[in-house]
Backbone bond lengths (Angstrom), bond angles and torsions (degrees), N, CA, C in turn:
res aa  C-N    CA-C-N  psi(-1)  N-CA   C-N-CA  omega(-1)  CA-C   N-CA-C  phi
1 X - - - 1.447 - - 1.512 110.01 -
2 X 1.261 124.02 124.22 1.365 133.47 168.76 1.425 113.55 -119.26
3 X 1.575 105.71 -177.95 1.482 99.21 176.93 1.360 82.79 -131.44
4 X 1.905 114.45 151.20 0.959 120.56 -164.77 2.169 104.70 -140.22
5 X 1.100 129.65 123.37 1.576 139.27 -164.82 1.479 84.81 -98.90
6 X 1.779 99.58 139.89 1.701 104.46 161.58 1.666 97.41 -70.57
7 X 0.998 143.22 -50.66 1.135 116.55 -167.99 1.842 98.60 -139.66
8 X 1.284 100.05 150.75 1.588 110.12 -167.65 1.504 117.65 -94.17
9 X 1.333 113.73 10.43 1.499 117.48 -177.21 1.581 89.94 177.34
10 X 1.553 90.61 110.60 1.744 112.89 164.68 1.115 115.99 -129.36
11 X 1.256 130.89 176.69 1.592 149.04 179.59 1.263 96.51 -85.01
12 X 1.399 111.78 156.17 1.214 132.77 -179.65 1.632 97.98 -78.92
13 X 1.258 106.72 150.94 2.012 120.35 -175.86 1.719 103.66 73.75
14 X 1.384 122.46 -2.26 1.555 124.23 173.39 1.331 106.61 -98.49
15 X 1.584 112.11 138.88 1.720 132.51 -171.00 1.880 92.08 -56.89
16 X 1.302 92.93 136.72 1.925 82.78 153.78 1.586 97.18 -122.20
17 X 1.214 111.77 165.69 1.495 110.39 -168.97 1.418 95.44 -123.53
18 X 1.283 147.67 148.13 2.180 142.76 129.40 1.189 104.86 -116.29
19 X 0.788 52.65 146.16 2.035 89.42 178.03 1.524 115.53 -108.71
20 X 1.432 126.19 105.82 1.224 107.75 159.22 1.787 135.93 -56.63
21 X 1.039 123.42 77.33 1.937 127.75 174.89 1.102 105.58 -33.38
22 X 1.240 119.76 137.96 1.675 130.86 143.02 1.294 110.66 -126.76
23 X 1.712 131.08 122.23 1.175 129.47 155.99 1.486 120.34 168.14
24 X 1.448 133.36 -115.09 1.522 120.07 148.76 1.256 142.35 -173.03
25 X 1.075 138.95 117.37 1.430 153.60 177.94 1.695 95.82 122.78
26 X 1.333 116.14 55.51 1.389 120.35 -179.65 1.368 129.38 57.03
27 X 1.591 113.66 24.86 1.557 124.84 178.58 1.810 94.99 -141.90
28 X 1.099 105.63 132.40 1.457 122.38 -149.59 1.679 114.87 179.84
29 X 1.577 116.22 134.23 1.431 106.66 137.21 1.465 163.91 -57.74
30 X 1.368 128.19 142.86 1.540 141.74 -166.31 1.511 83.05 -68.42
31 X 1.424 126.04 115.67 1.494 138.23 140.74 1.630 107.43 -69.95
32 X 1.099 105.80 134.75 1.639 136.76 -172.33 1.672 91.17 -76.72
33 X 1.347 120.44 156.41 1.015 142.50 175.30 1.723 110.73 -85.75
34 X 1.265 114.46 106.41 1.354 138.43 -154.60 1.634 121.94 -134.81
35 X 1.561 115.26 70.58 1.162 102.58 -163.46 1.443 125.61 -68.37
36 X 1.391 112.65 -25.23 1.629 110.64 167.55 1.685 122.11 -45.22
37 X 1.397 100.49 -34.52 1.457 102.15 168.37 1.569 126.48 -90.40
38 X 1.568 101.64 38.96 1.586 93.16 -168.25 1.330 104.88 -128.49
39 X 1.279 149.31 148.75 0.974 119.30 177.06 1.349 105.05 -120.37
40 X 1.774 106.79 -29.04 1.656 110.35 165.07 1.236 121.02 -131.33
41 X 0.904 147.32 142.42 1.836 125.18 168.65 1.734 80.60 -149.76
42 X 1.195 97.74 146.02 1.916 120.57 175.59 1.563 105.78 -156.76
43 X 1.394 96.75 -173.04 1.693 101.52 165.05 1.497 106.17 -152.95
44 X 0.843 123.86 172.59 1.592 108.65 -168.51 1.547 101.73 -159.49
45 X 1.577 121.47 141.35 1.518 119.54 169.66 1.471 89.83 -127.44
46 X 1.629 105.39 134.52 1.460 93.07 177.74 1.526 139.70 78.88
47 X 1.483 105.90 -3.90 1.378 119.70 -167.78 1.560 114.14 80.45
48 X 0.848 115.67 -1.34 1.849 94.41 161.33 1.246 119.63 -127.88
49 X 1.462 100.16 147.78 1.724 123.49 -144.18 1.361 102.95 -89.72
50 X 1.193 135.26 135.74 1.322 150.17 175.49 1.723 96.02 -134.60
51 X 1.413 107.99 118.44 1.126 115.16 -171.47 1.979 114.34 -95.73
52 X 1.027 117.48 139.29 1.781 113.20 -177.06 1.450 116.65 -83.19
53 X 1.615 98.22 121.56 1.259 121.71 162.18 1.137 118.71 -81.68
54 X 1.380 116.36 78.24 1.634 109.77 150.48 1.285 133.27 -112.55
55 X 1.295 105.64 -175.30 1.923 104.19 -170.94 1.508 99.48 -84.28
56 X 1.162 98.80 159.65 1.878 120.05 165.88 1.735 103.79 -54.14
57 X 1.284 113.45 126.00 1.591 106.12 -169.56 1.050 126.90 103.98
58 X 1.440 109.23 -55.02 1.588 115.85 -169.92 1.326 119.77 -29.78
59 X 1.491 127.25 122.74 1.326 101.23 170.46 2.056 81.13 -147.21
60 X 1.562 105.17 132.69 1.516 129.82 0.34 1.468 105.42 -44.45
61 X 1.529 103.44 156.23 1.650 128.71 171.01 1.524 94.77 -72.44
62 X 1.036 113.65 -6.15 1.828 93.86 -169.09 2.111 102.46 175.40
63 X 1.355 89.60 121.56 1.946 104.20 -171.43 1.618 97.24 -145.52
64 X 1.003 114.34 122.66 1.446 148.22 164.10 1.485 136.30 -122.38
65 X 1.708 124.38 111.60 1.276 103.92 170.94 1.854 107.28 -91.29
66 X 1.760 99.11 142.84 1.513 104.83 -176.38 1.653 99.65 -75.43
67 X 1.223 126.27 170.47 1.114 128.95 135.82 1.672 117.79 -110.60
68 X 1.248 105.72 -28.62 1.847 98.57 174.48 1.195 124.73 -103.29
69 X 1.484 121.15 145.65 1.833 114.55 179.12 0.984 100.67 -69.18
70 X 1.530 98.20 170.52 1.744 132.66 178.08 1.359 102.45 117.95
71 X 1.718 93.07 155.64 1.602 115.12 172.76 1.270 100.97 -67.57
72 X 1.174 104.78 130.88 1.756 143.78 -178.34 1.926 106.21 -99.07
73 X 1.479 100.33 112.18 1.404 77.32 166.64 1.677 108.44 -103.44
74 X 1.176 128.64 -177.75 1.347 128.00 168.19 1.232 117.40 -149.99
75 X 1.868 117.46 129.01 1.741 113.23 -150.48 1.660 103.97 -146.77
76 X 1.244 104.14 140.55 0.961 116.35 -153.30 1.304 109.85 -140.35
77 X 1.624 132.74 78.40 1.596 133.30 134.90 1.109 124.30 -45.37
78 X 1.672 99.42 125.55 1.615 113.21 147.16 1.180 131.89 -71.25
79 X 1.425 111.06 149.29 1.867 87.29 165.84 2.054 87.51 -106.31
80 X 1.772 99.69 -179.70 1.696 93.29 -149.49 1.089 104.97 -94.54
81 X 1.675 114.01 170.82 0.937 128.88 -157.80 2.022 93.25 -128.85
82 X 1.076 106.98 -179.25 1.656 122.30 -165.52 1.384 93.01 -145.65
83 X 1.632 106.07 124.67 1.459 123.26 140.79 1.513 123.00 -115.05
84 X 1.461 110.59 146.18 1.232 118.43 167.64 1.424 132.90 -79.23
85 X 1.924 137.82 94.90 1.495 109.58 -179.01 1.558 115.81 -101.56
86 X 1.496 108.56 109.44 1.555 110.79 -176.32 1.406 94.29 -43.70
87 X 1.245 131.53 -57.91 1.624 122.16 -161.78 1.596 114.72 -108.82
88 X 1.187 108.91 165.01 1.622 109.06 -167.72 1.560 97.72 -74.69
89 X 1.181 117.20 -39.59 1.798 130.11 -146.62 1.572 89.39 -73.13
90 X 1.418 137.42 -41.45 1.245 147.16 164.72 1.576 106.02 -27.63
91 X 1.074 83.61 -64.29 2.186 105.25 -176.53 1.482 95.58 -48.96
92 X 1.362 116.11 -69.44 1.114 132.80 -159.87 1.495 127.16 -58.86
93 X 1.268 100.14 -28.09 1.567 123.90 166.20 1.467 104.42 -65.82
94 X 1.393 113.64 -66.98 1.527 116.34 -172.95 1.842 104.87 -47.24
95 X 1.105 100.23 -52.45 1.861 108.59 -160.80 1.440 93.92 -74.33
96 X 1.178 138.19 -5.52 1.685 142.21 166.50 1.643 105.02 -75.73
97 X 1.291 95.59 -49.95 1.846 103.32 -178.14 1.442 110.37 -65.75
98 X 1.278 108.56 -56.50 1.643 100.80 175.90 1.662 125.22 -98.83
99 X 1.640 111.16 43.85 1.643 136.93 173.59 1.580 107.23 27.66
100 X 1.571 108.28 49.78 1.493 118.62 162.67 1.276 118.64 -60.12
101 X 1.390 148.22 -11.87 1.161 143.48 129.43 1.701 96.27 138.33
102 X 1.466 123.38 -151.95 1.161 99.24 -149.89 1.878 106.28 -97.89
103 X 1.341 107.24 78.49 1.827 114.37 -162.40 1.704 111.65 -66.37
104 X 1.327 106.83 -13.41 1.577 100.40 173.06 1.742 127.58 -73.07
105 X 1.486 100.41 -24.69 1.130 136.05 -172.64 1.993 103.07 -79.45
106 X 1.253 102.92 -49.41 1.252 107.11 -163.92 1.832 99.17 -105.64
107 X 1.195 110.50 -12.93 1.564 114.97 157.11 1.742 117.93 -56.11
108 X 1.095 93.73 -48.99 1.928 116.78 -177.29 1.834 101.87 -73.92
109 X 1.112 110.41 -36.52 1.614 106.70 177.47 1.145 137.43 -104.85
110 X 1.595 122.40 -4.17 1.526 143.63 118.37 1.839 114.12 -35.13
111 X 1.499 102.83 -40.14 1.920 87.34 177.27 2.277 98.18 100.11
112 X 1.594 97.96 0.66 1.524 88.16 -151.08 1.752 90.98 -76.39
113 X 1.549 122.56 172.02 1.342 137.32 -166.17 1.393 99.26 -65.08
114 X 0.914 115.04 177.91 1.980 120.13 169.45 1.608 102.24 -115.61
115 X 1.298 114.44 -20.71 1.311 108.85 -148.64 2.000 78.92 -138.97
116 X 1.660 112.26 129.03 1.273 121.12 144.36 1.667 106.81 87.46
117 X 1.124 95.35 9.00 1.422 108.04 179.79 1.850 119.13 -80.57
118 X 1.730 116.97 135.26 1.741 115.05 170.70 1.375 115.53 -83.38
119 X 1.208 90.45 163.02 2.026 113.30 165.86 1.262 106.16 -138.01
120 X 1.364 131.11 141.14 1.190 125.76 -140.56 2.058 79.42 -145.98
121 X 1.226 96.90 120.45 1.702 97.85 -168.43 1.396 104.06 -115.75
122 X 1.628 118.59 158.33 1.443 116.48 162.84 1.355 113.84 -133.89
123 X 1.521 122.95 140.30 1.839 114.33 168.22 1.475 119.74 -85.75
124 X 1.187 90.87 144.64 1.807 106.38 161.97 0.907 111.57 -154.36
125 X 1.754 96.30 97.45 1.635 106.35 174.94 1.897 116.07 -119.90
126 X 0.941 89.79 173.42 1.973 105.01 -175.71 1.188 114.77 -133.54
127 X 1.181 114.39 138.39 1.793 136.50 161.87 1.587 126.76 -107.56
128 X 1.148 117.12 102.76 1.843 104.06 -149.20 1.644 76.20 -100.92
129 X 1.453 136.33 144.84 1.651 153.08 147.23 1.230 105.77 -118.26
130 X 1.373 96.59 154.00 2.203 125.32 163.93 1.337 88.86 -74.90
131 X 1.548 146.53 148.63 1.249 149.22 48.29 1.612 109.53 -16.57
132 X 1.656 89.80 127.25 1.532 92.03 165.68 1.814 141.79 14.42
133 X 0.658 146.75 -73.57 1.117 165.80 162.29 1.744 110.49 -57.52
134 X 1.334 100.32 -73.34 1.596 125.35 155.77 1.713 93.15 98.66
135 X 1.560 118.95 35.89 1.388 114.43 -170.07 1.329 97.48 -90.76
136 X 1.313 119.30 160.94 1.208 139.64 167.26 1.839 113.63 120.94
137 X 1.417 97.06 -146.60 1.223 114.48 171.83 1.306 136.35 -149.76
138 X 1.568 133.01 172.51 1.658 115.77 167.86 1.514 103.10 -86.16
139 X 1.269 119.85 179.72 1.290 142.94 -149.21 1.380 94.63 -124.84
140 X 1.319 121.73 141.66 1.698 117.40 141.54 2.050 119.40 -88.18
141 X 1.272 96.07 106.44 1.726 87.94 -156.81 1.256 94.39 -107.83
142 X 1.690 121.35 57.38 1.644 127.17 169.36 1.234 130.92 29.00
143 X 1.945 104.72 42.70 1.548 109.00 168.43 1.714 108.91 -61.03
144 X 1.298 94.33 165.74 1.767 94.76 178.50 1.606 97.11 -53.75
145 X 1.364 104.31 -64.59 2.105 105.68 177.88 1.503 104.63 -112.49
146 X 0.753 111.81 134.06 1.566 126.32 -169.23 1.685 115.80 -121.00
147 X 1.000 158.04 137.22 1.541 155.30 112.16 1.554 101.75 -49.19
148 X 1.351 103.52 130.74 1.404 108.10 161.85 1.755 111.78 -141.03
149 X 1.658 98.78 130.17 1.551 97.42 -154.38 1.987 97.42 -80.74
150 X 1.179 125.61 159.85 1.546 123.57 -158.76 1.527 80.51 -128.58
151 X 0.934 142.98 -44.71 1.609 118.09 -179.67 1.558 93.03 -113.44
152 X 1.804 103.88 -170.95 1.220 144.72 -151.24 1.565 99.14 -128.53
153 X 1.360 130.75 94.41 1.075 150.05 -171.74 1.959 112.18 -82.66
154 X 1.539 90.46 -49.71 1.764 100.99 169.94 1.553 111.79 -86.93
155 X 1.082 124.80 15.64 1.568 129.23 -172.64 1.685 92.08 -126.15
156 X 1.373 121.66 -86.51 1.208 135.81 -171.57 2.008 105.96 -51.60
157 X 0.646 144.62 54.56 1.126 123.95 -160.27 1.505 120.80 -97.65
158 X 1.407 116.86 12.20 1.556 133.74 167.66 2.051 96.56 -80.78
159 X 0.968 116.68 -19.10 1.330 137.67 162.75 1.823 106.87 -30.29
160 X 1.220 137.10 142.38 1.265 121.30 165.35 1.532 111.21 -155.74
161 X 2.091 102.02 49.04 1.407 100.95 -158.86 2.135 82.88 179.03
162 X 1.433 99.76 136.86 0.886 109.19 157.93 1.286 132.21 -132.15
163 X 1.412 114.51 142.94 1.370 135.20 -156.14 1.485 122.94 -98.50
164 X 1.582 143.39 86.11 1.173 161.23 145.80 1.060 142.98 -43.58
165 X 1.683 128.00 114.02 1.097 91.05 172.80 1.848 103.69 -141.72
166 X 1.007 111.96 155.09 1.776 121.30 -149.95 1.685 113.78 -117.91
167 X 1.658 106.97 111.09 1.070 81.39 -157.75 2.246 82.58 -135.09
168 X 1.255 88.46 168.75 1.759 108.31 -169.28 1.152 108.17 -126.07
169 X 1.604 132.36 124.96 1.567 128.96 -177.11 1.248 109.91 50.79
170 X 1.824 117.75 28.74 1.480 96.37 172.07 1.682 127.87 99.97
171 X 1.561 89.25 -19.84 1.588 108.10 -166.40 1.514 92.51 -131.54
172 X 1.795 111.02 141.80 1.524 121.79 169.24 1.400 107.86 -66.72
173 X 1.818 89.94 145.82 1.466 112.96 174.49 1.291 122.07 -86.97
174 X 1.032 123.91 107.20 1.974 135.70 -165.45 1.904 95.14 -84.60
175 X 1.480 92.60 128.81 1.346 102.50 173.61 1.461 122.23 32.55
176 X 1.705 105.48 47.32 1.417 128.38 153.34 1.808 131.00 -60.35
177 X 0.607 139.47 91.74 1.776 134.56 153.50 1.098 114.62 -11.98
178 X 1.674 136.50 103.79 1.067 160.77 138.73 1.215 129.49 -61.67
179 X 1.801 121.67 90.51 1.731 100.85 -166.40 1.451 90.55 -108.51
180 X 1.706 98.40 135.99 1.850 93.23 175.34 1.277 102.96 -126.00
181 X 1.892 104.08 136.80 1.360 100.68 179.02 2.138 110.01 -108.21
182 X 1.411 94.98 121.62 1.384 93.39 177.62 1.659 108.21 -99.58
183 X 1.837 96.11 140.62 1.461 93.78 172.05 1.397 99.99 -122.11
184 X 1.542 127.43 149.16 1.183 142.38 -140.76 2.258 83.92 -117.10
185 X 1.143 88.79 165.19 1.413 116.67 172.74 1.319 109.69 -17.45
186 X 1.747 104.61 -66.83 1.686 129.35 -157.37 1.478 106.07 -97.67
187 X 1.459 127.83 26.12 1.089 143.08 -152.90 1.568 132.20 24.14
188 X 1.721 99.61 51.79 1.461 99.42 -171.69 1.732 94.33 -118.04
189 X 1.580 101.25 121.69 1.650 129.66 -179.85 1.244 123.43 -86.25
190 X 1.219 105.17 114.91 1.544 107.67 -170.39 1.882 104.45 -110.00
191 X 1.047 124.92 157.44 1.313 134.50 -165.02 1.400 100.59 -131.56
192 X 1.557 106.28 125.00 1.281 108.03 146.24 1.707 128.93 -156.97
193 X 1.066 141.12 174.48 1.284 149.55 -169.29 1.913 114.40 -87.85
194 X 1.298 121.47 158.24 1.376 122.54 161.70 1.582 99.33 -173.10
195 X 1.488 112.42 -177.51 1.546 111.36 178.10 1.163 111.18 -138.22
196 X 1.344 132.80 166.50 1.619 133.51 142.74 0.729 123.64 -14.26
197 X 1.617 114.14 155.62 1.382 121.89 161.11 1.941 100.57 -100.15
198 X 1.041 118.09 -173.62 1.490 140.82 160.47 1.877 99.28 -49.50
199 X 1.126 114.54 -35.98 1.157 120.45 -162.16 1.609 110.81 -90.56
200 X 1.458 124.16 -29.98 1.105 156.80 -159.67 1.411 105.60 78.47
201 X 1.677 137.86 51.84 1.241 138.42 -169.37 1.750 103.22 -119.36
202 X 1.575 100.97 129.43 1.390 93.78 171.90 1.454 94.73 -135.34
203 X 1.965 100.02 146.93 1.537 91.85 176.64 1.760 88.95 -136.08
204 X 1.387 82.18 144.36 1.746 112.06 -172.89 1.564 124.25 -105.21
205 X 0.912 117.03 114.83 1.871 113.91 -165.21 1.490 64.85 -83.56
206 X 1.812 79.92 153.84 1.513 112.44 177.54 1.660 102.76 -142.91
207 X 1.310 117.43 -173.84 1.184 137.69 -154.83 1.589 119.69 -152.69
208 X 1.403 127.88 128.18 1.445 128.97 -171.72 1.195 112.51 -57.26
209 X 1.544 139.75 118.63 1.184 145.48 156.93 1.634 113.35 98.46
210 X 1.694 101.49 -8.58 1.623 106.34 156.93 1.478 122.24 -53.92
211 X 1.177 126.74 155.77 1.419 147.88 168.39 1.410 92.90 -101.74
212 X 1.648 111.87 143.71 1.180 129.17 160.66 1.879 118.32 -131.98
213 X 1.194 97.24 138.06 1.924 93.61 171.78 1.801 93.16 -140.84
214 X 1.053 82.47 129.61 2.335 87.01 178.69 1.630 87.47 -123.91
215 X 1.468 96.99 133.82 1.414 127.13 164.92 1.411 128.76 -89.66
216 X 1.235 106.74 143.67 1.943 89.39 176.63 1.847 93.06 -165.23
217 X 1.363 91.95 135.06 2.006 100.14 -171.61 1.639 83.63 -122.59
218 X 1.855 89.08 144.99 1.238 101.50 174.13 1.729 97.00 -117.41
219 X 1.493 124.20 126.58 1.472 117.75 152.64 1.466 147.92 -78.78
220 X 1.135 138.12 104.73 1.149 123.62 175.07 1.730 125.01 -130.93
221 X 1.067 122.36 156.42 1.483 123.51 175.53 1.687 110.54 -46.77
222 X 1.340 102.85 129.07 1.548 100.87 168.90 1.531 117.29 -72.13
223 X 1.215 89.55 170.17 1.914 105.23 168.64 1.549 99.38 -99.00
224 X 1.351 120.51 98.00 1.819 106.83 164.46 1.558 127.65 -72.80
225 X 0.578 143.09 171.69 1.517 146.75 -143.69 1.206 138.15 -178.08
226 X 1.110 164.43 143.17 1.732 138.55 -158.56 1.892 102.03 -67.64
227 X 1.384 113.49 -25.94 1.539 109.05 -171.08 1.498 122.72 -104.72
228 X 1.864 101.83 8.70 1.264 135.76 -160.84 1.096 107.73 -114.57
229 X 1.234 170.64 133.81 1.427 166.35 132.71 1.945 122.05 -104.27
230 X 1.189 113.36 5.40 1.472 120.51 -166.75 1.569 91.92 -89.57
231 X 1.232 108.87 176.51 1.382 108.82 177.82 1.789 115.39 -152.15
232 X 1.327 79.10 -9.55 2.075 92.93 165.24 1.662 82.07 -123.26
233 X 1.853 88.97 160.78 1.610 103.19 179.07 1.588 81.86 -145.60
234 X 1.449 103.30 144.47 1.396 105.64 177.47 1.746 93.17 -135.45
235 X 1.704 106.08 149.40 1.287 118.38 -175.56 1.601 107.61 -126.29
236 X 1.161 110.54 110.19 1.968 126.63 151.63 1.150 138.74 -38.91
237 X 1.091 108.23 88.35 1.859 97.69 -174.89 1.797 93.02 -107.12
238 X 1.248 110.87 139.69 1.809 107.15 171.92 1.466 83.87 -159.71
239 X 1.469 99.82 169.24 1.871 118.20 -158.96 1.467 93.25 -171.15
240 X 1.494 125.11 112.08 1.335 98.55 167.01 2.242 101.87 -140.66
241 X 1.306 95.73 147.19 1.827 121.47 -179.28 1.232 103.58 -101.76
242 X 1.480 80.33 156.75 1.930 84.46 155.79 1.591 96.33 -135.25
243 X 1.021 106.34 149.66 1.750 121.92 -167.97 1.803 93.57 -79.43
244 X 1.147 158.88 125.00 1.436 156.35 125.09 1.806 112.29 -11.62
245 X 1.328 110.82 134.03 1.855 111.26 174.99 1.323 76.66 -64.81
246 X 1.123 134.77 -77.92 1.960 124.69 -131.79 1.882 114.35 -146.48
């Protein structure tokens, strides 16, 4: 799940539109505006939060005209959701793809089922746009896992690289999995991987008029509970730009 802007740098007094995405490799459906499933959505210039009023349905999930410049971020918690994996190897496949570390090992020494077992997931994703001007910056606004973009992509634009940095409880993620999906001009998406630094810093060469969204899952053991039954919890961090031609 990402969040996705018709356009990533507009003039001030012009509609911007997002869309909540669901699906994959950057081709996906418009999720309807659903507040039971929300737990936060805002937008912020500058660090302060103005939260979105929209209707039940709405889709776009969320349309605003700005009147002032600056980079706009726009953020969007879930509250969680539950999947079922009849088989472990299912699990195991996924947590191989996104280098959750060694879960077969710690599946077997938790005691958890092999067979028929939940994971109970949450999003936190971002959409960084230019307003006008496109001055400023993103915020670190203390999601559990967060992307937080370190430069100004629609401002800086002699720039040819963007700068990340990913952080969990507040604190950087050391030698995290970074999957970034770039889509090119003619909408052809290419995928690929990178990691942390020591610092939790990742920097991404980019490309004029590319779109970018970078992924990053954090795993950990759930808390079960009488209204809880999962026993892995997995956490969403996604952030996605679009680089300016010129």
């Amino acid at each position: 799940m990402w969040l996705e802007a018709n356009s990533f740098q507009i003039d001030t007094n012009d509609a911007l539109e997002v869309n909540i995405k669901i699906g994959e490799k950057l081709q996906g459906s418009n999720l309807p505006y659903i507040p039971k499933s929300i737990e936060e959505f805002y937008w912020s210039q500058n660090g302060e939060k103005n939260y979105v009023k929209s209707r039940l349905g709405d889709i776009p999930a969320f349309s605003k005209t700005f009147s002032e410049n600056g980079l706009t971020s726009i953020v969007y918690i879930s509250k969680p959701s539950i999947i079922t994996y009849e088989t472990f190897q299912k699990f195991e496949k996924f947590a191989t793809h996104k280098d959750l570390g060694p879960v077969k090992k710690l599946h077997l020494n938790y005691g958890f089922p092999e067979k028929y077992f939940k994971e109970t997931y949450s999003r936190f994703a971002k959409v960084i746009v230019g307003i006008g001007s496109s001055t400023g910056k993103d915020s670190n606004f203390g999601l559990l896992t967060e992307f937080i973009l370190l430069n100004n992509p629609y401002k800086d634009k002699s720039q040819n690289f963007v700068k990340l940095k990913l952080n969990y409880q507040g604190k950087p993620r050391i030698n995290a999995q970074v999957e970034v999906f770039e889509r090119s001009l003619d909408n052809t998406v290419s995928i690929f991987t990178t990691k942390t630094s020591k610092d939790g810093i990742v920097i991404i060469p980019v490309k004029k008029g590319y779109d970018y969204l970078f992924d990053a899952v954090k795993l950990r053991k759930a808390n079960p509970s009488s209204k809880q039954k999962a026993v892995w919890e997995t956490l969403w961090a996604a952030l996605m730009v679009s680089i300016p031609l010129e």
